[in-house]
N, C-alpha and C positions, 0 to 999 in steps of 0.2 A: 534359510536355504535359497540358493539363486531359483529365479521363476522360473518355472519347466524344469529344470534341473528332476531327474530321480534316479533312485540309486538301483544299481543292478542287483537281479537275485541273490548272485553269490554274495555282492558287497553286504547286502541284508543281512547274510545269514552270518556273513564274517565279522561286523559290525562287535556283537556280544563276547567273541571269539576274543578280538582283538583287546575291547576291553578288560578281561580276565587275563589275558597274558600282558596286559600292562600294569594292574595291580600283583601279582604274582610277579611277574620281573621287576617290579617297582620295590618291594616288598625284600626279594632277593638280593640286590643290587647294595640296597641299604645295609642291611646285617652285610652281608660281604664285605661291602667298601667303606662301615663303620670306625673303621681305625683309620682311613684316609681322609675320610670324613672329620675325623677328630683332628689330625693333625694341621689340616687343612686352616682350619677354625681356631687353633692354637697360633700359628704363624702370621697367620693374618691379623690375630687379637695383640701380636707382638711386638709386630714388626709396625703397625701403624695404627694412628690415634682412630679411632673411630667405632660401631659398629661390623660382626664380623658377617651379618647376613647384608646384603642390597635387596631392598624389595621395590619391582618398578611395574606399573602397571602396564599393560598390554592388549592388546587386542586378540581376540580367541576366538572360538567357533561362534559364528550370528555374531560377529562384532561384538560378543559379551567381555567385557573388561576384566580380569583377573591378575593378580600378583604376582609376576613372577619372581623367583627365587636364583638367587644368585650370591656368591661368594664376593665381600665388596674387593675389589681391584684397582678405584681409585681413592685418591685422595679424598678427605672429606673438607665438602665445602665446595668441590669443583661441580660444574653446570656439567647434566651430561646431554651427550650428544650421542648421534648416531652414526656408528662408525663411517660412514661417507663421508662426515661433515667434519671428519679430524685429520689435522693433516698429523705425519711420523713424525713431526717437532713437539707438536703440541701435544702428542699422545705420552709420547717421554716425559712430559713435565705432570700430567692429568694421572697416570696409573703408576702406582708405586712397585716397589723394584719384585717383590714378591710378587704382586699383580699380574706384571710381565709374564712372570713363571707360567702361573695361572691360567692366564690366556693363550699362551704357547702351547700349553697341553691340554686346554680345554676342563680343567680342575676347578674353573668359576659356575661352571656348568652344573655341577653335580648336584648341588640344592633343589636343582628341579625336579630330580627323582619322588621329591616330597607333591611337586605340581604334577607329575604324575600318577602319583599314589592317589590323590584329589581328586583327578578328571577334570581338569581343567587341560591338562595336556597328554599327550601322547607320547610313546618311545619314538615314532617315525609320524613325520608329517610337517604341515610348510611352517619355519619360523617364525614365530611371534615377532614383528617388528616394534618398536617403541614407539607412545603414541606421540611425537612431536612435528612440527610446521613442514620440517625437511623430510619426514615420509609420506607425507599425504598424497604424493604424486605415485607412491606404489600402493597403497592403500586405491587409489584410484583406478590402478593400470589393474590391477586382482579384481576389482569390481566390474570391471571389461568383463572377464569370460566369466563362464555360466558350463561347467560348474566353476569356481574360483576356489583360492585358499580359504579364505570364511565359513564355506561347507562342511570342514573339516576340520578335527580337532587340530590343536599345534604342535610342532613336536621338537623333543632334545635335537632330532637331525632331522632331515629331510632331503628328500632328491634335488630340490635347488642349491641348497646347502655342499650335496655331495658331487654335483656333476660342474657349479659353477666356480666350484676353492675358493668361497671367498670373495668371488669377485661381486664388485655391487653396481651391479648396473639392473634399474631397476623391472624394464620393460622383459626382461631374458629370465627375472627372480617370480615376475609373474606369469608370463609363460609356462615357467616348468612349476610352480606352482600348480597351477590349470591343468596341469597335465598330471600331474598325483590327483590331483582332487577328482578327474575322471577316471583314471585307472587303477587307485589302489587296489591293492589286494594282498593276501597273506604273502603270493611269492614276490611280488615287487617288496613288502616290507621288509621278508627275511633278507631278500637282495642287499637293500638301504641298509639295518642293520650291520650283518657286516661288513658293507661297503666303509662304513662310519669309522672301524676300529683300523680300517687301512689307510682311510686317511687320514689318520691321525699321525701317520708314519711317512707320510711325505706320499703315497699313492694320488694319481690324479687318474681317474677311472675314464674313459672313453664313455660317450652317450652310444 
């Protein structure tokens, strides 16, 4: 945890809260979305030569490394990168034609529910970036503020996620970073939360 950094009464009490409702909606989410889950894992084992899970290591709460879980999208045998560093040509030729799908509707995503069953991740909170050369400068810009994203677990979405669409500019990802990481809380979560299911529908939310 950032130095001086500490959490407020409620965040305290929320903390236990939040994890219970991520095991419990983690837990849910899977029996539910078990058949999407299978089909998911079926197409992808069909449509292209490879492994049907990607596992890539990450950066998480205290800078602790853990696996995350993901649906593979590209090709096997391609380098990966981070999506900054891919230009729309090369992404075409790197993620196969199912993968597209995937990543259009966030379907690669859904592995993590198991990284949140774990505690290694969260339903809401700042993205896990991928550890390579080309993030170290946001890895950097988060280590600026106090509190930062490293204070906090990471999550399937997150406020940076839902107020920037995608956009990757890194100095603006830490920022609102820093700014969940000092003000979560149960109602900002339920916010993010469904904020998350609208944009997945083309919504682009006002800060």
């Amino acid at each position: 945890m950032s130095a001086g950094y500490k959490l407020t009464k409620r965040q305290k009490v929320y903390l236990p809260v939040k994890r219970a409702v991520d095991i419990f909606g983690a837990l849910l989410a899977i029996v539910l979305l078990s058949w999407i889950l299978l089909i998911c894992a079926i197409i992808t084992k069909c449509t292209s030569r490879g492994p049907v899970l990607f596992k890539q290591p990450r950066e998480g709460k205290n800078l602790k490394i853990f696996e995350c879980y993901k649906f593979r999208s590209m090709k096997v045998g391609v380098a990966q990168k981070g999506a900054e560093d891919i230009s729309e040509e090369e992404r075409k030729k790197m993620v196969t034609k199912w993968g597209h799908i995937m990543r259009k509707t966030s379907l690669d995503e859904l592995p993590q529910l198991f990284n949140i069953l774990g505690g290694s991740m969260s339903f809401i909170g700042p993205r896990p970036d991928m550890i390579t050369e080309s993030n170290n400068e946001l890895k950097q810009l988060r280590l600026s503020y106090s509190p930062n994203a490293y204070d906090v677990k990471p999550g399937l979405s997150g406020y940076a996620q839902i107020y920037l669409n995608r956009e990757h500019d890194p100095k603006k990802k830490a920022e609102f970073d820093a700014y969940y990481a000092k003000n979560f809380g149960i109602w900002m979560d339920i916010k993010l939360f469904f904020l998350s299911f609208l944009v997945l529908f083309g919504y682009k939310p006002g800060r």
